[in-house]
C-alpha positions in Angstrom: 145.1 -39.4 -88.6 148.9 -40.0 -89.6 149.5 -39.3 -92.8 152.5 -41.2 -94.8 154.4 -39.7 -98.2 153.9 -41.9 -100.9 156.8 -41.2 -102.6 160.5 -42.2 -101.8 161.0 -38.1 -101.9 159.3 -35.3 -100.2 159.6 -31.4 -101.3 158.3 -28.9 -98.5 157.6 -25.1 -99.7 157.7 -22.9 -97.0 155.7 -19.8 -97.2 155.2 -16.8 -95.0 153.5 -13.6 -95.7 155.5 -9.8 -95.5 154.7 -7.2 -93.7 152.5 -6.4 -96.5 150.7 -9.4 -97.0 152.8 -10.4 -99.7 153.6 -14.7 -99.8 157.6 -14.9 -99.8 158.8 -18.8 -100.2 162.1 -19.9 -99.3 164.3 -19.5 -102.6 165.5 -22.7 -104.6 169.3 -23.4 -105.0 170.7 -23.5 -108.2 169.5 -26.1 -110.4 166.7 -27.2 -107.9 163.2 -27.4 -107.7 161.8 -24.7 -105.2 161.4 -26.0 -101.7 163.6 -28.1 -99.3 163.8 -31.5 -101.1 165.0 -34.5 -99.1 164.5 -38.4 -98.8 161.0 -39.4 -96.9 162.1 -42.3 -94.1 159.1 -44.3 -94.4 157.6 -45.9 -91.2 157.7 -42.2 -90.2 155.1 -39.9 -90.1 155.4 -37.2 -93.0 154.5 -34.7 -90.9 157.1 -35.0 -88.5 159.7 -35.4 -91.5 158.6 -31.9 -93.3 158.5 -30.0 -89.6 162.5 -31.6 -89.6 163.2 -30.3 -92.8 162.1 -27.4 -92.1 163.9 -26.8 -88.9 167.0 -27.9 -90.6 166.9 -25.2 -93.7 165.9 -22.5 -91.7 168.5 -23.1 -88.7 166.2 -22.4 -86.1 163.2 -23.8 -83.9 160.1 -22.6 -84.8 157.5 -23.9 -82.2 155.0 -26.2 -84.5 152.2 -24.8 -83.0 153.1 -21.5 -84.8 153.5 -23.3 -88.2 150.6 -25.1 -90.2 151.3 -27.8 -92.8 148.5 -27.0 -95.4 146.2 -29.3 -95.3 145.1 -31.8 -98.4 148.1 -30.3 -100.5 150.1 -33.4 -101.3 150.7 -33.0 -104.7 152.6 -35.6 -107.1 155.9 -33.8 -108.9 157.7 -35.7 -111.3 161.4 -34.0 -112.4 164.4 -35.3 -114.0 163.0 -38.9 -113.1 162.8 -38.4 -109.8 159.3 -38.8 -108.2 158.2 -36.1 -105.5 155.4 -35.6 -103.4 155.2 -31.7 -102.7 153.5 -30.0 -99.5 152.9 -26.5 -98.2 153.4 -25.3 -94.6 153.0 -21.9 -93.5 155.0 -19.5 -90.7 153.4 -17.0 -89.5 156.4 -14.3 -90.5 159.9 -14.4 -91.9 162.1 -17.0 -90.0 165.4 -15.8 -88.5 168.8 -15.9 -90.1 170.3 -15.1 -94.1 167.6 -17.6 -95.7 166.8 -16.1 -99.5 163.6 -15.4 -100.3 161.0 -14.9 -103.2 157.6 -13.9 -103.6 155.9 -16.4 -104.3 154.3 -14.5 -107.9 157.9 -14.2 -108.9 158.7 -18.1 -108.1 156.3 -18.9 -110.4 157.0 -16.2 -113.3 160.4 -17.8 -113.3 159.0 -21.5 -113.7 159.2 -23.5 -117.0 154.9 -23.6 -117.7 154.7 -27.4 -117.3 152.7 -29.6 -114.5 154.9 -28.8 -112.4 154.4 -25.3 -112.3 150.4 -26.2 -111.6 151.6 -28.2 -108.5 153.0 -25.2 -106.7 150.0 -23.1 -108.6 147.5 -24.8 -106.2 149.5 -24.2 -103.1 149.6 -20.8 -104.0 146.0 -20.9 -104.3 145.7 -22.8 -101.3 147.7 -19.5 -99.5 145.5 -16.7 -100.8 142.4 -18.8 -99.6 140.9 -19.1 -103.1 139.7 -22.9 -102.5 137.9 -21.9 -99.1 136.2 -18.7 -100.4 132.7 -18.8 -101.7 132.1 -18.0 -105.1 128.4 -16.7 -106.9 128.0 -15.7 -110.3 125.1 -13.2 -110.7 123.9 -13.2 -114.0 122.5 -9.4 -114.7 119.6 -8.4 -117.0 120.0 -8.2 -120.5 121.2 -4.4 -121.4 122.2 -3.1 -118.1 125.8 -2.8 -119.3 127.4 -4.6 -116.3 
């Protein structure tokens, strides 16, 4: 199923893990919010849009059967009266070329803690595969000391 941005403006955070597992995101110009911000066209599919966008920042083709937009992340950002809808795609590794990059731990460490923070929070989440893991709580006898 296509899937449209509701917003007039779209911000993509592209993510790839190290060599050590580590997610690094593409770094934020100065004065920006992290990712590659741009102006959604809207009869066009979003998907589409953010794979452009990507292509465009990075200054390279990256076949899109190697990348994967993360699915049911569309998260509403609201900064400096601008409305955003962000999204999540991952590469599989570091794209070519000078591109700056951040882990994503330290992206968020150097975030103002506002809702905007939790937006990219949950993709981050979304990354490390906490929302598709299965959690149990085991409640141990009284005593026991664990």
């Amino acid at each position: 199923m296509e899937r449209y941005c509701p917003t007039p403006h779209a911000l993509l955070l592209v993510a790839y893990p190290d060599a050590k597992g580590i997610f690094q995101v593409l770094g934020a110009k100065e004065g920006e919010l992290p990712g590659i911000g741009f102006e959604v066209q809207g009869g066009s599919p979003i998907a589409l849009q953010l794979y452009h966008a990507m292509e465009q920042r990075v200054g390279t083709h990256i076949p899109r059967a190697r990348c994967r937009i993360l699915e049911n992340i569309e998260l509403p950002v609201t900064e400096a009266e601008k409305s955003y809808t962000l999204y999540g795609l991952l590469l599989p590794q570091a794209p070519q070329g000078p591109e700056k990059t951040v882990s994503f731990a330290q992206l968020l460490r150097e975030m103002p803690s506002t809702r905007v923070r939790i937006a990219y929070l949950k993709i981050w989440q979304v990354l490390a595969g906490v929302l598709e893991q299965e959690i149990h709580v085991v409640d141990t006898p009284e005593g026991t000391g664990n």
